[in-house]
C-alpha positions in Angstrom: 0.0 0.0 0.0 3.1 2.1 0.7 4.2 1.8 -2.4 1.4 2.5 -4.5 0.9 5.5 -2.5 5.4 7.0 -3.1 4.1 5.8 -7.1 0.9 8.2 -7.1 2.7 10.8 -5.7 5.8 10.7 -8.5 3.6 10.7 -11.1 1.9 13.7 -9.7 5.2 15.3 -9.3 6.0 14.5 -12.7 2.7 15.4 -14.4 3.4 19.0 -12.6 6.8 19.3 -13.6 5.3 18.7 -17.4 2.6 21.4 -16.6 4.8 23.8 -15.0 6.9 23.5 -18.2 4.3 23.9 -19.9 2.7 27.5 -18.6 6.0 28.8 -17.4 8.9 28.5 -20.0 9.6 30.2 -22.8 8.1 28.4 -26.0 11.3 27.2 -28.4 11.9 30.5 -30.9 10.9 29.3 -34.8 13.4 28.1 -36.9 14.9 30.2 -39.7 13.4 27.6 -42.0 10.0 28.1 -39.9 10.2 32.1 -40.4 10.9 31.8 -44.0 8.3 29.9 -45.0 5.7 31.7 -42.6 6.8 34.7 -44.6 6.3 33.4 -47.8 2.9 32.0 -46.6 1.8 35.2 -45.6 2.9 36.6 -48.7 0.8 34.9 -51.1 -2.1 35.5 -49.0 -1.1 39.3 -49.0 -1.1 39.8 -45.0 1.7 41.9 -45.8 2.5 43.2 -42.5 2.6 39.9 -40.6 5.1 38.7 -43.5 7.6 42.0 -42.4 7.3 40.3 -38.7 8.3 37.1 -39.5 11.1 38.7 -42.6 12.2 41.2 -39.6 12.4 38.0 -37.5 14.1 35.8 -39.5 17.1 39.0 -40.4 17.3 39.5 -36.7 17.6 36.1 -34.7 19.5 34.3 -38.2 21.8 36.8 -40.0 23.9 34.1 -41.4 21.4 31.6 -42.0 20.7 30.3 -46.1 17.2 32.1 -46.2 19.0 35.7 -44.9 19.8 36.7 -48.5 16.9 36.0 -49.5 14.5 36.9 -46.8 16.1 41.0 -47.2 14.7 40.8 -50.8 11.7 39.5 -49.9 11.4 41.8 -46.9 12.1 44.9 -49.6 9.2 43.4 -51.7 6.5 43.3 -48.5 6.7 46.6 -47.7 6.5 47.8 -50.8 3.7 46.3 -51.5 2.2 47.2 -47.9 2.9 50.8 -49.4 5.5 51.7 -47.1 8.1 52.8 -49.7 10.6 54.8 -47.5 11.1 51.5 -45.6 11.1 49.4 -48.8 13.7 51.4 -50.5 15.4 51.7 -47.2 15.8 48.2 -47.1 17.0 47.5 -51.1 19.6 50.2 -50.4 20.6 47.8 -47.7 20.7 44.8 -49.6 22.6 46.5 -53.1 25.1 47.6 -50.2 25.6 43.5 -49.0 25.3 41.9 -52.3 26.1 44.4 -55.2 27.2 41.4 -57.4 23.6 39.7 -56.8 22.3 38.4 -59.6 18.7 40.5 -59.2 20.8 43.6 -58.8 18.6 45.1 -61.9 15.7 44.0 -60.4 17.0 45.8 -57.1 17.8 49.0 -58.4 14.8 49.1 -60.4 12.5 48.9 -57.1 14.9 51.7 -55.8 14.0 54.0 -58.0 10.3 53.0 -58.4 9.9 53.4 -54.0 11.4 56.3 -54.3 8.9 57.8 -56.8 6.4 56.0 -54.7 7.3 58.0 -51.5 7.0 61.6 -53.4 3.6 62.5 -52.2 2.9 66.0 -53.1 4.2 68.9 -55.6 4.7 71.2 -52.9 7.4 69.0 -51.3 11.5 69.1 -52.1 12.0 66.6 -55.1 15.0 64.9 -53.7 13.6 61.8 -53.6 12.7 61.8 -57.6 16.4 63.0 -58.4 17.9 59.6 -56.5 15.0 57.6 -58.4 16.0 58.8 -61.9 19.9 58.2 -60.5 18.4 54.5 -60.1 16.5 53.9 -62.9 19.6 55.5 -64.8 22.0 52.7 -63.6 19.6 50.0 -64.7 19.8 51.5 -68.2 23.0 52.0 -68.3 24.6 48.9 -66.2 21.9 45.7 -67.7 21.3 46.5 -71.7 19.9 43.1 -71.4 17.5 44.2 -68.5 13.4 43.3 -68.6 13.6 46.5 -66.2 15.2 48.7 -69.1 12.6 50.0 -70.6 10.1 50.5 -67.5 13.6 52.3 -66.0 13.2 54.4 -68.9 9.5 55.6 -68.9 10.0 56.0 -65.2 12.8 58.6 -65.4 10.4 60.7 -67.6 7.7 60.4 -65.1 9.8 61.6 -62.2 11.4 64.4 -64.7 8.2 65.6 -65.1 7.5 65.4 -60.9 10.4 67.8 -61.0 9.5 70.1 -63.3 5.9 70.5 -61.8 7.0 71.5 -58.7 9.6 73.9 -60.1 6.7 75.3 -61.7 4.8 75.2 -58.7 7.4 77.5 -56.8 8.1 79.9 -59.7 3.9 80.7 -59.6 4.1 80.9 -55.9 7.0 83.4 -56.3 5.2 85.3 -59.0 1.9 85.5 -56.8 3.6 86.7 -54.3 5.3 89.4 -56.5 8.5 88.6 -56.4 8.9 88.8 -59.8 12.9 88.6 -60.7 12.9 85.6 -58.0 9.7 83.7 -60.1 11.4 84.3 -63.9 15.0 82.8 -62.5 13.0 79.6 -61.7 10.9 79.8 -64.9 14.3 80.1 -66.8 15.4 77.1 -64.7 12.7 75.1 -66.2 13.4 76.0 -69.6 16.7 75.1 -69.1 16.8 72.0 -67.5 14.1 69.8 -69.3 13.9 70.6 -72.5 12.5 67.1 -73.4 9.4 68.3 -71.9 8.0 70.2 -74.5 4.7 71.8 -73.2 5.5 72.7 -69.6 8.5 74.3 -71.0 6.3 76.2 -73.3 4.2 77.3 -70.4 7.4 78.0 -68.6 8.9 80.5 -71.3 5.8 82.7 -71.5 5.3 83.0 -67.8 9.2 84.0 -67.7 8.3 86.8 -70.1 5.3 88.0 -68.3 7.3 87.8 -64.8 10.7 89.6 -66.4 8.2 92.5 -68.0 7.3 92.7 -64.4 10.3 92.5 -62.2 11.9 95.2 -64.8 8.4 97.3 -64.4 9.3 96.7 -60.4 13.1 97.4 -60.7 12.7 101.1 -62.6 9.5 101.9 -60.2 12.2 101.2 -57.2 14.4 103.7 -59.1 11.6 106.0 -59.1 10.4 106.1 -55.7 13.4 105.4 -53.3 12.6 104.8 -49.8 11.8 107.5 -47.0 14.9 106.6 -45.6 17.3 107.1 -48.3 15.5 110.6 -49.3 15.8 111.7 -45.6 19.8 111.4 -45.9 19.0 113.2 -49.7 17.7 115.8 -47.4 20.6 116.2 -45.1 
């Protein structure tokens, strides 16, 4: 009876050592393997952002593991696709700087370019962003003659050109509503200069430049005219 009762109570202990285990330790982290293909899984399903949480994962617990290369790329595609293009070209930027002799390095600079043009939200906002796309798309043309991405590179870099030019436009009429004239026809004359492939804004561009330079002379010989109170007060001394 002894017995039975010292069994009973060791496969109590036992059972709670099992249940202690399992409510109190830390579950066993997933596998690189186990990330990887969570990620792709959650890719074709488009649940974009839980595929960056397992990619993100994956990058930072198994840097040197044989899905790391490719898990960066993939990460680069998922937030692009989840519209987050700073982050997306962010993280190409990163992998052209690990692995410029990749084999998708086309591919790469490509999205680059096109997250970069991605992330330019409004005309009223600096255009730096466009000029490293075009610099992008511009290697892809120049660096893969062979390139499916070629010719997309190419069409993009007129798209972004004409970004640029719209807000340079943009700022020139804000300039010459706020009449300050000689200010608005140097950026007009900056258009015309600097995209001459675009053919009507440039058009539009060298008849406001005429309009504003009729007015900041108009401006200049009426400042001639009329000098300030101050200046005519040392005239008068």
């Amino acid at each position: 009876m002894r017995t039975r009762f010292i069994l009973f109570i060791l496969v109590l202990l036992l059972n709670g050592c099992g249940a202690i285990d399992y409510y109190f330790l830390t579950p066993p982290e997933d596998t690189a393997q186990e990330l990887y293909e969570n990620a792709r899984g959650f890719m074709q399903e488009k649940d974009y952002p839980q595929a960056i949480d397992s990619l993100n994962k994956l990058n930072d617990r198994y840097p040197f593991s044989p899905y790391a290369m490719e898990a960066r790329l993939m990460l680069g595609d998922a937030y692009a696709l989840d519209e987050q293009y700073e982050e997306a070209a962010a993280v190409y930027e990163e992998f052209l700087g690990m692995h410029p002799r990749h084999e998708s390095i086309d591919y790469v600079l490509f999205q680059i370019g096109v997250n970069k043009y991605n992330a330019h939200r409004s005309i009223d906002l600096p255009h730096t962003g466009l000029a490293e796309a075009i610099e992008s798309f511009q290697r892809v043309i120049d660096g893969y003659p062979s390139s499916k991405y070629r010719e997309p590179s190419a069409e993009y870099i007129v798209k972004s050109r004409k970004l640029m030019a719209e807000h340079e436009m943009y700022v020139a009429d804000f300039y010459f509503k706020s009449k300050s004239y000689k200010a608005a026809w140097t950026r007009y004359k900056y258009i015309v200069d600097n995209f001459p492939d675009l053919t009507e804004i440039v058009q539009l561009a060298e008849s406001k430049a005429k309009v504003a330079y009729f007015y900041a002379q108009e401006q200049e010989n009426d400042t001639k005219r009329h000098p300030s109170k101050f200046r005519s007060f040392f005239d008068w001394l």
